[in-house]
N, C-alpha and C positions, 0 to 999 in steps of 0.2 A: 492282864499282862501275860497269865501264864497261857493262856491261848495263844497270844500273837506267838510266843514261842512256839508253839508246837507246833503253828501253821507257818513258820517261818523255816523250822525245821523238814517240817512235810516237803513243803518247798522245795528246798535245797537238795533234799533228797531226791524229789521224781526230776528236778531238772539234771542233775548228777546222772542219772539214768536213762534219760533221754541222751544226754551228748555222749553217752558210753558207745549208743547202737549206732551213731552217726555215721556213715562211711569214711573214712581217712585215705587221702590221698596221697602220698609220700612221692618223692622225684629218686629215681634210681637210676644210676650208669648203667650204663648195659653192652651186654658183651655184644650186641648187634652194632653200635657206634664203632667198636674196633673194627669189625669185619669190614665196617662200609668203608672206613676210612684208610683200610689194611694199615693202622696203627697201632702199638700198645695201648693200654689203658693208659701208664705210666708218660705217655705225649701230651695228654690232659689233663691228667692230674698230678697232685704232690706226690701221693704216696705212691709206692715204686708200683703196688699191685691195681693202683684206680681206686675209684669210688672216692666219696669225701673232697673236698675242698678243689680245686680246678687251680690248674697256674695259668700262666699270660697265654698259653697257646690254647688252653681248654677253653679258656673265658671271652677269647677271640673267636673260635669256634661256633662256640655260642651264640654269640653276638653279630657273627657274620648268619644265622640262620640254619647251621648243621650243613654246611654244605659236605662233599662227598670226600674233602680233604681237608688235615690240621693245617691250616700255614704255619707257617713256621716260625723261628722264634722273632725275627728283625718286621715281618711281616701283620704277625700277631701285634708288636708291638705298634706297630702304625694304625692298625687297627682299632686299636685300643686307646688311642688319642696319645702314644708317646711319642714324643720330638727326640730325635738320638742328631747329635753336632759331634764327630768325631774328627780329630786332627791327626791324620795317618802322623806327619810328623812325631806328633808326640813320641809315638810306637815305637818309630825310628831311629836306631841309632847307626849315623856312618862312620863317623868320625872316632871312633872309642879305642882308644890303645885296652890291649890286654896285655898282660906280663907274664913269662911262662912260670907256673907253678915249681919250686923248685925244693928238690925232695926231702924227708923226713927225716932227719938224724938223729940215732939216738946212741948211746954208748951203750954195750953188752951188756945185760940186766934189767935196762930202762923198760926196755917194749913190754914185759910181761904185765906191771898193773895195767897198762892200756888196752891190751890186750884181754882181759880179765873185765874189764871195764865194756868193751864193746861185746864181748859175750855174751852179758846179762841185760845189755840194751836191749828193751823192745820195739825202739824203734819210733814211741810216741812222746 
């Protein structure tokens, strides 16, 4: 038993070593796809600078075979097997009364805590 171990170990060992020397091939963005496409990285991918994970237009890209341009995003998406049904109506509104805004009154004193209040608002 204590054999099989050590040749079990042995083992494990040179093939550990074998797959170390192996060549690795890794897929990298490259700043030659922007040139060809005079696009940012940022047209293909998520993240603002490229590289890493692809959106609809990078993945359409892809998929269409690198051609010399990104389509675009309604394009990409046809591409990519999505159905868009949009109903301009929806968007639309003709008919909508607005009312006009009518102004802020406050008695002498009032304004300051508001005023104090939007001061230190940041906004988020």
């Amino acid at each position: 038993m204590k054999r099989f171990l050590i040749f079990l170990g042995v083992l494990i060992l040179v093939t550990a070593m074998f797959l170390a020397f192996l060549p690795v091939s890794t897929a990298e963005a490259l700043p030659e796809y922007s040139a060809q496409t005079g696009e940012p990285c940022a047209s293909c991918h998520i993240s603002p600078s490229g590289g890493g994970p692809r959106g609809p237009r990078g993945q359409a890209w892809v998929a269409s075979e690198k051609p010399g341009y990104v389509p675009d995003t309604l394009e990409a998406l046809e591409l990519l097997g999505v159905e868009l049904t949009v109903d301009p109506a929806y968007f639309t509104v003709t008919d909508l009364e607005v009312q006009e805004a009518e102004a802020l009154e406050t008695a002498p004193g009032q304004g300051q805590p508001l005023y104090r209040w939007l001061g230190g608002y940041d906004g988020n």
